[in-house]
KOLDREN-577163 format. One record per residue (C-alpha): residue number from 1; chain; x, y, z. Coordinates in steps of 0.05 Angstrom, whole numbers, plus 32768, in hexadecimal, padded with zeros to 4 digits. Each point is the difference from the previous one (the first is absolute). Example, Ala and Ser with C-alpha at 12.3 -4.5 7.8 and 13.67 -1.06 7.14 Angstrom:
2
SITE / 1 / A / 80F6 / 7FA6 / 809C;
SITE / 2 / A / 801B / 8045 / 7FF3;
***
This chain:
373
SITE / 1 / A / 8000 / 8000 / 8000;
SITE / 2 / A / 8037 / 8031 / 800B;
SITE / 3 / A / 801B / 7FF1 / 7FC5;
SITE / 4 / A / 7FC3 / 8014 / 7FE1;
SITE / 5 / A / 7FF6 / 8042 / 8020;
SITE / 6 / A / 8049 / 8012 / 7FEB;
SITE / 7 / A / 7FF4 / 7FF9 / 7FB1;
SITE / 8 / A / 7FB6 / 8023 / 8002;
SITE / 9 / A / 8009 / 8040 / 8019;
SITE / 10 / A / 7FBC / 8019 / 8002;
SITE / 11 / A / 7FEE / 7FC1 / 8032;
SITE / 12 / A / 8043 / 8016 / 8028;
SITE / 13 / A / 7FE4 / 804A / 8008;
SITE / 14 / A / 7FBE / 7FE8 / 8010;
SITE / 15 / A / 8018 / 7FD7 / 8030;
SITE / 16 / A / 8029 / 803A / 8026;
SITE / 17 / A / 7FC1 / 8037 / 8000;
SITE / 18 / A / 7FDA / 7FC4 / 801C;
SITE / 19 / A / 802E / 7FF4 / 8032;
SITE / 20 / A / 800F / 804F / 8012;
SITE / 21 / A / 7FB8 / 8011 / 7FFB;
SITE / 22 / A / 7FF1 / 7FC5 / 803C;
SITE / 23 / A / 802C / 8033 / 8034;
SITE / 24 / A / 7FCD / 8034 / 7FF4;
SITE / 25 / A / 7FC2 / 7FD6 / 8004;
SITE / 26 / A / 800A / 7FC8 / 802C;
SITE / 27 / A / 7FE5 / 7FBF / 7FE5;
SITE / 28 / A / 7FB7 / 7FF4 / 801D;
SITE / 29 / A / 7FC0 / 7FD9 / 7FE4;
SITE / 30 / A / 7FF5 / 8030 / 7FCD;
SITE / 31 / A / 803C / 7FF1 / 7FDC;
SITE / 32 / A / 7FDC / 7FC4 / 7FE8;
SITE / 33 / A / 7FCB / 802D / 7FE0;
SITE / 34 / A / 8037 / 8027 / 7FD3;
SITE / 35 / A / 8006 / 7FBA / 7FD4;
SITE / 36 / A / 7FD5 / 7FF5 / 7FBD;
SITE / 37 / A / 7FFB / 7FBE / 8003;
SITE / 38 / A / 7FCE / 7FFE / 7FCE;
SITE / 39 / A / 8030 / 8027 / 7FCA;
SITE / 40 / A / 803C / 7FCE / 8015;
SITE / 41 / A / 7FCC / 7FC2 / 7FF4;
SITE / 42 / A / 7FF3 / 8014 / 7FB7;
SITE / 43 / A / 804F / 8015 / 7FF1;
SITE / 44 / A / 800F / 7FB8 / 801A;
SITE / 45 / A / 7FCB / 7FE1 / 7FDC;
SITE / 46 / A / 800B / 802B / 7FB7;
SITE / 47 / A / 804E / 7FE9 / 800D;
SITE / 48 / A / 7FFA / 7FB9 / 8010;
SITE / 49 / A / 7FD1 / 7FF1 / 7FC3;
SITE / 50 / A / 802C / 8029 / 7FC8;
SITE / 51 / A / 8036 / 7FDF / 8023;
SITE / 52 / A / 7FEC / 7FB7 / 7FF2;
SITE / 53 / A / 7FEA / 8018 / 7FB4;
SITE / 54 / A / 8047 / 8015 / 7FF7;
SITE / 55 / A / 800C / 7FB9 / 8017;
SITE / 56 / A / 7FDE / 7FE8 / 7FCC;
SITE / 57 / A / 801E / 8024 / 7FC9;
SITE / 58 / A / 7FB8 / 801E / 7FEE;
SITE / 59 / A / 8012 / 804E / 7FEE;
SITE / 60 / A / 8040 / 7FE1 / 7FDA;
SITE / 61 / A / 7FD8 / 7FD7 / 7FDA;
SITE / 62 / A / 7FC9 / 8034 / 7FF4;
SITE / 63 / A / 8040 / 8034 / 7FF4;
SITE / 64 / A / 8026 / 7FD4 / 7FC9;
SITE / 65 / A / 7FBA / 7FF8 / 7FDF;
SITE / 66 / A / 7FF3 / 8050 / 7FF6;
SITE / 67 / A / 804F / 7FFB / 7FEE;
SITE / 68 / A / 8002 / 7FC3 / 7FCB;
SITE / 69 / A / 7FE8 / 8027 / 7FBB;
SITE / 70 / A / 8033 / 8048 / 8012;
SITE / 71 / A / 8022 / 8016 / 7FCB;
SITE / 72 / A / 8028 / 8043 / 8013;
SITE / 73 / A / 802A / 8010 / 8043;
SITE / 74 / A / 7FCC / 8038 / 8003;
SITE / 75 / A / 7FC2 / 7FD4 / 8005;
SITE / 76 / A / 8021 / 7FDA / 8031;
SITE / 77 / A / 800C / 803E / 8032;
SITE / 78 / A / 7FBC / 8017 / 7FF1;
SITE / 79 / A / 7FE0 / 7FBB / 8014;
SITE / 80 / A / 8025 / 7FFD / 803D;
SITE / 81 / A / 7FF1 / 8041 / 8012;
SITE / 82 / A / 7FB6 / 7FF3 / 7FF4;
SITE / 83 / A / 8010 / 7FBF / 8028;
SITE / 84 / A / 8018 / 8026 / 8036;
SITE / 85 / A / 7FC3 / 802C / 8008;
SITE / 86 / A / 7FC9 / 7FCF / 7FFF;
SITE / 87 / A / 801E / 7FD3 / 802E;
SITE / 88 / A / 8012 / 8031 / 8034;
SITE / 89 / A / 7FB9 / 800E / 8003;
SITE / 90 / A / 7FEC / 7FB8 / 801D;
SITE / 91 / A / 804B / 7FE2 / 8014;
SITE / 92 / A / 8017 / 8048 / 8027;
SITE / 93 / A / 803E / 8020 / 7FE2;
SITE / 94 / A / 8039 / 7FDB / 8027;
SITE / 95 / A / 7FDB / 7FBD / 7FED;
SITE / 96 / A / 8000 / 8015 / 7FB7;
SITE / 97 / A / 8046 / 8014 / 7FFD;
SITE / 98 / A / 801B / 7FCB / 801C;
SITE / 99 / A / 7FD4 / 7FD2 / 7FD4;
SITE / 100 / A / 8018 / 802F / 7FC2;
SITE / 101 / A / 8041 / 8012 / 7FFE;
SITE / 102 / A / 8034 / 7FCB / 8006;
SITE / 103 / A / 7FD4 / 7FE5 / 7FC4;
SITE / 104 / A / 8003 / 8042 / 7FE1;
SITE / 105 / A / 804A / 8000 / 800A;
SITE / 106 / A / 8009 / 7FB7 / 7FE6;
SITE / 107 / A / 7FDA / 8014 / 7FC3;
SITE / 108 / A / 8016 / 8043 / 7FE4;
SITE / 109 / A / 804F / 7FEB / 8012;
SITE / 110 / A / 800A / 7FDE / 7FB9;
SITE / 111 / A / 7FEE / 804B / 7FDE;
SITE / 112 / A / 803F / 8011 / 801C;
SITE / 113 / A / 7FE5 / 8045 / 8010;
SITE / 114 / A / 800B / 801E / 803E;
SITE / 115 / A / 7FDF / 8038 / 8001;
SITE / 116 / A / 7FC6 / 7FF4 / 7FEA;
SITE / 117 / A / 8004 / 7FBE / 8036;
SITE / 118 / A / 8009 / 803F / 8036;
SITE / 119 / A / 7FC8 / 8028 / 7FDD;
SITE / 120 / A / 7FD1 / 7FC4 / 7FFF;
SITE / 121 / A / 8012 / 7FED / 8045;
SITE / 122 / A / 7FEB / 803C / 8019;
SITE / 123 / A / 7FC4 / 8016 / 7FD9;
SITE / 124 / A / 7FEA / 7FB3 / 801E;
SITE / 125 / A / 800F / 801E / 804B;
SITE / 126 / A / 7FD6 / 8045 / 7FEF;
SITE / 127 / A / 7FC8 / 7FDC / 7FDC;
SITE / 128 / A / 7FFC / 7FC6 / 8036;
SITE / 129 / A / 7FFE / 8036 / 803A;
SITE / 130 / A / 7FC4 / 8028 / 7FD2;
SITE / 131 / A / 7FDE / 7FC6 / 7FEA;
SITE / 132 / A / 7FF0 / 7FE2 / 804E;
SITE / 133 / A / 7FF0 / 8043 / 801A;
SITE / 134 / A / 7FB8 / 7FF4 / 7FE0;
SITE / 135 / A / 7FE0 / 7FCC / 8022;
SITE / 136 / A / 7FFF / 7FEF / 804E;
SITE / 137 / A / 802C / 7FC3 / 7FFF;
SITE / 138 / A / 8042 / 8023 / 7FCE;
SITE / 139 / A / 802A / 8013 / 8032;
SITE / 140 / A / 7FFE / 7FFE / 8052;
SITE / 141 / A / 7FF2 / 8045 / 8013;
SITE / 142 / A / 7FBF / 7FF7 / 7FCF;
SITE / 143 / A / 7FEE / 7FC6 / 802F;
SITE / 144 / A / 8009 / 8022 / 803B;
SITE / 145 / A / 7FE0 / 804C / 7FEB;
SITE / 146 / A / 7FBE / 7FE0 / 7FDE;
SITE / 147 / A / 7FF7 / 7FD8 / 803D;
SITE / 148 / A / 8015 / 803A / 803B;
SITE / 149 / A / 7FD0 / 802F / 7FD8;
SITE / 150 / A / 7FCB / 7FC3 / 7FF7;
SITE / 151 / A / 7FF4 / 8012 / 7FBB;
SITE / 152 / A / 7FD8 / 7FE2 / 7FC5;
SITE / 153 / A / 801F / 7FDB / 7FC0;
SITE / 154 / A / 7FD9 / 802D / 7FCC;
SITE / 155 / A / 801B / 8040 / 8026;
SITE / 156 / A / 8048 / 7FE7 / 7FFF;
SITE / 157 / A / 7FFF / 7FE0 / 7FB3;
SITE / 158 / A / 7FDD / 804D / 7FED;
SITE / 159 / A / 8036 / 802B / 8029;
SITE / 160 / A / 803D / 7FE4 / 7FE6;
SITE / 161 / A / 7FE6 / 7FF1 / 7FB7;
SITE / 162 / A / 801C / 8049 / 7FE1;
SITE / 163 / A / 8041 / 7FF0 / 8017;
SITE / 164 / A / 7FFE / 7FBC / 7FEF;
SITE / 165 / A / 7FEA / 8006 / 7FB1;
SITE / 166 / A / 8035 / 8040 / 8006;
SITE / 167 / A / 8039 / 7FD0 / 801A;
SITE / 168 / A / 7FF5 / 7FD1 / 7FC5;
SITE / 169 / A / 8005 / 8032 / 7FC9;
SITE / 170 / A / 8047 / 801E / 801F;
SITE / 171 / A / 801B / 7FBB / 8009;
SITE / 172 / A / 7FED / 7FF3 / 7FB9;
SITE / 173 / A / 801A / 8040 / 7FDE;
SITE / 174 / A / 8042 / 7FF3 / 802F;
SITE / 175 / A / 8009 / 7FBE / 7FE3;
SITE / 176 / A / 8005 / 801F / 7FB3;
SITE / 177 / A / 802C / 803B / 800C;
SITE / 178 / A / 803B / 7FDC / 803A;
SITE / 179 / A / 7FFC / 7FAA / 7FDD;
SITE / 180 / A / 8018 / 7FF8 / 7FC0;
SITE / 181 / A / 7FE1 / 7FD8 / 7FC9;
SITE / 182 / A / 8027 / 7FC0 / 7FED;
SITE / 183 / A / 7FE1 / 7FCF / 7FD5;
SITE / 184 / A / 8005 / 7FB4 / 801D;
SITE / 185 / A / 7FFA / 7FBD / 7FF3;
SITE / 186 / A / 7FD6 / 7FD8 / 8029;
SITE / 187 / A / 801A / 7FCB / 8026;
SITE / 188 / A / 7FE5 / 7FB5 / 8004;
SITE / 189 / A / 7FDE / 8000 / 8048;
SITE / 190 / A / 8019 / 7FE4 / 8030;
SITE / 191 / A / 7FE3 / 7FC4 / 8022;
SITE / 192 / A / 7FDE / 8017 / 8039;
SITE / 193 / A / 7FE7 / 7FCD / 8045;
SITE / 194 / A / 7FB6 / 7FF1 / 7FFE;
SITE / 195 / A / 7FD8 / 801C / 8029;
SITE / 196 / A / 7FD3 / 7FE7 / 8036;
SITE / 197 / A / 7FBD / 8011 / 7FE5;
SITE / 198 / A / 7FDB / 7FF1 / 8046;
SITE / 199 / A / 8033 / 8026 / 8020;
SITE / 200 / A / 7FF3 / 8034 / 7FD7;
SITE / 201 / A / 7FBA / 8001 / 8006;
SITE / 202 / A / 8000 / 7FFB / 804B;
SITE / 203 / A / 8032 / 8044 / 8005;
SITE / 204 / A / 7FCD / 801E / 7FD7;
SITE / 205 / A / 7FC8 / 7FEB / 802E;
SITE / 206 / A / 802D / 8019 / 803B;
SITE / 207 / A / 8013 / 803D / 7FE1;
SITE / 208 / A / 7FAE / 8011 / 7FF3;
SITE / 209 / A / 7FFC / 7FEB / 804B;
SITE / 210 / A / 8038 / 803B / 800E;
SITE / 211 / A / 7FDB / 802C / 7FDC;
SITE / 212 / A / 7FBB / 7FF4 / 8023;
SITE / 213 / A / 8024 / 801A / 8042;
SITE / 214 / A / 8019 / 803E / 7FD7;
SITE / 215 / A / 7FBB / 800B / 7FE8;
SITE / 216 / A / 7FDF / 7FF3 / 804A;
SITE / 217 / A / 7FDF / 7FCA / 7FF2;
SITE / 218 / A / 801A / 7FCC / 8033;
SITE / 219 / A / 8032 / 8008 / 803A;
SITE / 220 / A / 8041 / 7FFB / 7FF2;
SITE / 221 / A / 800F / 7FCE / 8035;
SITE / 222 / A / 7FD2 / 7FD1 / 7FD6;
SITE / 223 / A / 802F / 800E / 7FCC;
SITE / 224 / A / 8046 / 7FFE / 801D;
SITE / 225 / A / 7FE8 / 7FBE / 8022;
SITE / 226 / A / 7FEE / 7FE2 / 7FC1;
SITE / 227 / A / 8035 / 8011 / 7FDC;
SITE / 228 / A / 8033 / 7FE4 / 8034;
SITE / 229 / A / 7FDA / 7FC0 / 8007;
SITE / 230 / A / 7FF9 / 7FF5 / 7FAC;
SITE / 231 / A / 804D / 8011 / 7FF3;
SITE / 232 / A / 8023 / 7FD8 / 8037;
SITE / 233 / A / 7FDE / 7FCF / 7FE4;
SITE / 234 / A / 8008 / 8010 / 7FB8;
SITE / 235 / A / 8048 / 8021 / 8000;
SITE / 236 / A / 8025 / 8013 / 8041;
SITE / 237 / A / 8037 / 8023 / 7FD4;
SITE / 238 / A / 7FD0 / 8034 / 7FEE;
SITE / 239 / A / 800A / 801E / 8048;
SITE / 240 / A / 804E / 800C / 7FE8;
SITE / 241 / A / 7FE6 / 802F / 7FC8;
SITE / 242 / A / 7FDB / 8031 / 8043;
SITE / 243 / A / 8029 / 8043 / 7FFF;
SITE / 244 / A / 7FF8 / 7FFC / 8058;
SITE / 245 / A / 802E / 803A / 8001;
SITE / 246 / A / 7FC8 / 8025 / 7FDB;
SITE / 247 / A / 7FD0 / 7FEC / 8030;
SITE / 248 / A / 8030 / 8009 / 8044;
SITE / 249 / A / 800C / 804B / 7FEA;
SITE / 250 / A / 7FB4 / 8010 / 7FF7;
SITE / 251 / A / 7FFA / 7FE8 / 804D;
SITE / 252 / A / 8040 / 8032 / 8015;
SITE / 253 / A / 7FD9 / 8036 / 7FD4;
SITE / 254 / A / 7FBD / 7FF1 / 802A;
SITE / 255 / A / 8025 / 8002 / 8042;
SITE / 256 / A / 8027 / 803E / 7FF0;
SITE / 257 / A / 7FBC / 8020 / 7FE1;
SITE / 258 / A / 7FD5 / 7FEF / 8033;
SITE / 259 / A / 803A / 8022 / 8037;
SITE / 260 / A / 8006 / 803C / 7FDC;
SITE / 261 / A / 7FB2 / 800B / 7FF7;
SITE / 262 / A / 7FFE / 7FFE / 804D;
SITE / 263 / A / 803A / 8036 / 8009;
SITE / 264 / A / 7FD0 / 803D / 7FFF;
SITE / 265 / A / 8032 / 8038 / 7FEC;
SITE / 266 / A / 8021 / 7FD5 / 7FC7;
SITE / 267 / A / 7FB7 / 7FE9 / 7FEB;
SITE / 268 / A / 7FED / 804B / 8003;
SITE / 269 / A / 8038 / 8014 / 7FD0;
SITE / 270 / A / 7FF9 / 7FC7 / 7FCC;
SITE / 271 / A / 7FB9 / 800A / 7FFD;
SITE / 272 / A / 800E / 8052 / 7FF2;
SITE / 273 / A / 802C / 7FE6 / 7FC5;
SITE / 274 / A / 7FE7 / 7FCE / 7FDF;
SITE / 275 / A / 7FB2 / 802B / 7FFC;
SITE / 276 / A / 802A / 8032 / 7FD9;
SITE / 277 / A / 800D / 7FCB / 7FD0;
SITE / 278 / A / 7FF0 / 7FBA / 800E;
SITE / 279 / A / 800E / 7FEB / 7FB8;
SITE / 280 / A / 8040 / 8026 / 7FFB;
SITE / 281 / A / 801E / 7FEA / 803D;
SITE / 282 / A / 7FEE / 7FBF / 7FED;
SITE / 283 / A / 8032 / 8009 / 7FC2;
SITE / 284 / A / 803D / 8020 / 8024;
SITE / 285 / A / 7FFF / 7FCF / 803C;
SITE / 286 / A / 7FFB / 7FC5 / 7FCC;
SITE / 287 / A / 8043 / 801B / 7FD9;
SITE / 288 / A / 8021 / 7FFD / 804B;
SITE / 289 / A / 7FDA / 7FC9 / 802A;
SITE / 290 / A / 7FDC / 7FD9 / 7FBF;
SITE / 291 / A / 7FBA / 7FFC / 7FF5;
SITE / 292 / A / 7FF4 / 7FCB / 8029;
SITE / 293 / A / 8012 / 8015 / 8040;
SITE / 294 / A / 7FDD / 8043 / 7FE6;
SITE / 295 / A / 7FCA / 7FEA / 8004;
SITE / 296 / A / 8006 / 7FDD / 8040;
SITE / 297 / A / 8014 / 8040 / 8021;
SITE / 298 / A / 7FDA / 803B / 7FE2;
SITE / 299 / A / 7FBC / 7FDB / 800C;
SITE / 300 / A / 8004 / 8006 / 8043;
SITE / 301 / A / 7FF5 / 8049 / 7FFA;
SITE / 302 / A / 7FCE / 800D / 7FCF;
SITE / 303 / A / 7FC0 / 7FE9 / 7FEC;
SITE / 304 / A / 8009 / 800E / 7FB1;
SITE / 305 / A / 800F / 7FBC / 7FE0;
SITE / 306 / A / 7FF6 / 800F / 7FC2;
SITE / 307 / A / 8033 / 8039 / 7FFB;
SITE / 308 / A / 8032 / 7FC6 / 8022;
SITE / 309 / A / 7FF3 / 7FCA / 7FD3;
SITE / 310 / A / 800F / 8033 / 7FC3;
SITE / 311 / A / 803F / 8014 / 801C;
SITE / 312 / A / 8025 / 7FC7 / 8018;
SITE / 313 / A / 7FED / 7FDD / 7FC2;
SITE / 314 / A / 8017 / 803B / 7FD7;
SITE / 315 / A / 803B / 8005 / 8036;
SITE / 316 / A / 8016 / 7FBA / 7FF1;
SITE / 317 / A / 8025 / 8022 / 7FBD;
SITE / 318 / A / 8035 / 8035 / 8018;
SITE / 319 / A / 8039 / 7FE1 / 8020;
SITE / 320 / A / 801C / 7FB6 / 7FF9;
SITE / 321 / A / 7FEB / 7FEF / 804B;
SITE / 322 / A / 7FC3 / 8029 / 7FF9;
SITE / 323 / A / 7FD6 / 7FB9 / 7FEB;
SITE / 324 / A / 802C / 7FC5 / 8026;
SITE / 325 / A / 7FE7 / 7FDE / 7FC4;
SITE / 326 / A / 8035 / 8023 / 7FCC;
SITE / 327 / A / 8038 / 7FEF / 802B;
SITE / 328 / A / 7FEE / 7FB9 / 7FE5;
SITE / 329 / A / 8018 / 800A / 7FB4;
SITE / 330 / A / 802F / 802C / 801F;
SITE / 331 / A / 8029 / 7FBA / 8025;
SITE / 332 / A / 7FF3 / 7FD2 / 7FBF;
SITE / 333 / A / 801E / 8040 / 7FCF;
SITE / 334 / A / 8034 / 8002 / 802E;
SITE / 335 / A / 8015 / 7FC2 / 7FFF;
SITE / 336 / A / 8008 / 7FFA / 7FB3;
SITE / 337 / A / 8047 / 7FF8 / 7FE5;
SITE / 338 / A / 8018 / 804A / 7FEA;
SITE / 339 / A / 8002 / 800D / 7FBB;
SITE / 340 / A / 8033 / 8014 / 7FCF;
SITE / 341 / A / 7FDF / 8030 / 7FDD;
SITE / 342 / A / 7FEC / 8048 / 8029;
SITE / 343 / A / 7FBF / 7FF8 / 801B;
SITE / 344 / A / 7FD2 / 8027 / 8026;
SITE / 345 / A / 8000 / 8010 / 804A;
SITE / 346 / A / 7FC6 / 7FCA / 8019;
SITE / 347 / A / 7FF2 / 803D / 803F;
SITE / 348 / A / 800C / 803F / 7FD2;
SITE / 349 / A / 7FCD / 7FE5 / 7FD9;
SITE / 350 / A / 7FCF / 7FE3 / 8022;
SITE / 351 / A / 8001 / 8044 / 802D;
SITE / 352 / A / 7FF4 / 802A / 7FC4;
SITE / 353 / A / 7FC5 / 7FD7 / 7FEB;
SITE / 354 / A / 7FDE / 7FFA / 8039;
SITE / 355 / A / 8002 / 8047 / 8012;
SITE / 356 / A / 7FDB / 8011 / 7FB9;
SITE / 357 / A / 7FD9 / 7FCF / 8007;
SITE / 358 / A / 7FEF / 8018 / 8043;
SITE / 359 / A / 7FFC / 804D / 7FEC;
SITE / 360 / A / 7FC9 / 7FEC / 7FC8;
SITE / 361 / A / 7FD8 / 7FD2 / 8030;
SITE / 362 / A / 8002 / 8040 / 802B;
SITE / 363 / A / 7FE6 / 802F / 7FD0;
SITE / 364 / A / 7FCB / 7FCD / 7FF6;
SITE / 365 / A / 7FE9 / 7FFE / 8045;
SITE / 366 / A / 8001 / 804E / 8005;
SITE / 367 / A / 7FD7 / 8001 / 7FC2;
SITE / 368 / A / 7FCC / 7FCE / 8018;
SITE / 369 / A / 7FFC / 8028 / 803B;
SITE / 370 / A / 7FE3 / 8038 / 7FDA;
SITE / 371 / A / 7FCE / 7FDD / 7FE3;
SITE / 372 / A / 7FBD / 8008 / 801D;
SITE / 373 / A / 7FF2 / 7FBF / 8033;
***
């Protein structure tokens, strides 16, 4: 576990304001009350299922499928782009990515293009952290802000829709003016495992059963209980594929939350900053803190959940630790032998991006805010 908290920073400095934040409220009864247990239920259950998909090799199947009949190095960035967008709406962003991108990697390698690798690489982080902001289950803080402000599917799927169709067309005209267009030959496929169509089926089933609980349908005790009792039975490895140090920093977040909503001068102040801007807070604490803990943090002081769900969703692009999801492709980029020929700056470029990306998703949301309600 220590291990852990040393490589992921963000559960380190959760862990710490936790921990400092206990000296000025002394732990009690109530501390029990600062945990969403509900929220950390459907992150475990959303994880556990996509977990034992990847298992079964079903998005690589479904992936090389879309893939087979490509016939330019363009097409290819522009599907996994695409690829990238839907699937963070239903798999969350890290999920996606880390489905995604080695494969992406693997696959766009024998163009012998490094750039354009870097430019698709990163249009598939900024499309990935757009595409899950619009639904409830895309990305954590999603989970956690439509259930805190006990809103309704419609009202979520109709708030975040502008930026949504708006996200799609940038990544898209991105794509044509940073990849370049190399004709290719396709590649006999290779042979791929079969897959377990009753397995299949049933992580469909259990992902529906997920999504009841989202929806507020059943309890989500029903559902974790369910889903622990199916897949020990089913496949125990699934459990390995649980991101725990995901779910560990959302409880530091609620202890460190629920401390400094009981500190009445600091809950005074926050609350005086964030009304003056709850969405634009939201966006310069993500670029610092990330969205995630963001969230966690400025909805303790205001009741205005829409304004938060636009901004840390928006906030995720900015910075590279401003969605903990980017650092992902970050690692695997990293990690790729260096190239003889110049190439560009993974950070420089993935910084400039986001930030006009960001500034145009900005002007968006002032514009929509001058439009009559």
């Amino acid at each position: 576990m220590l291990e852990r908290i040393k490589k992921d920073p963000v559960l380190f400095i959760s862990g710490i304001l936790a921990i400092v934040s206990c000296f000025f409220v002394h732990p009690d009864k109530d501390y029990i009350g600062y945990v969403d247990f509900r929220v950390l239920a459907i992150l475990f259950c959303m994880m556990l299922v996509v977990s034992e998909l990847v298992i079964l090799g079903v998005f690589d199947k479904l992936t090389n499928k879309l893939l087979s009949k490509v016939h330019s190095s363009r097409m290819v960035s522009l599907i996994l782009v695409w690829l990238a967008f839907f699937m963070g709406m239903i798999l969350t962003n890290d999920v996606t990515l880390v489905t995604l991108v080695p494969f992406a990697i693997a696959l766009m390698k024998s163009f012998d293009d490094r750039k354009t690798l870097t430019f698709t690489l990163i249009l598939m982080t900024v499309a990935t952290n757009l595409g899950s902001m619009q639904t409830p289950i895309g990305n954590p803080q999603n989970i956690y802000l439509y259930t805190h402000y006990d809103m309704e599917m419609g009202y979520f799927l109709k708030l975040m829709l502008p930026y949504s169709l708006c996200s799609l067309v940038l990544v898209t005209i991105a794509i044509f003016i940073l990849c370049k267009d190399m004709k290719i030959e396709n590649k006999e496929p290779e042979e791929q495992k079969k897959i377990s169509g009753v397995k299949a089926a049933i992580c469909v089933v259990l992902f529906a059963l997920s999504l009841l609980v989202v929806l507020r349908v059943i309890h989500f005790l029903i559902a974790f209980g369910v889903l622990v009792a199916v897949m020990l039975v089913m496949d125990w490895k699934a459990f390995k594929g649980v991101d725990y140090t995901l779910l560990i920093t959302f409880v530091f977040f609620f202890v460190f939350v629920g401390n400094m909503g009981r500190i009445e001068a600091v809950y005074n102040t926050m609350s005086e900053i964030v009304a003056k801007s709850p969405a634009l807070t939201a966006i310069v604490s993500s670029q610092v803190i990330s969205n995630v803990p963001a969230a966690l943090l400025l909805s303790a002081f205001t009741k205005d959940g829409q304004a938060l769900v636009i901004g840390t969703n928006l906030g995720g692009l900015g910075t590279l630790i401003a969605s903990m999801a980017s650092l992902i492709t970050y690692k695997f980029h990293a990690a790729l032998p260096k190239s003889k020929e110049k190439s560009v700056s993974y950070i420089g470029a993935f910084t400039v991006i986001n930030v006009i990306f960001l500034a145009i998703l900005l002007g968006v949301y002032c514009l929509l805010r001058l439009l009559p309600q």
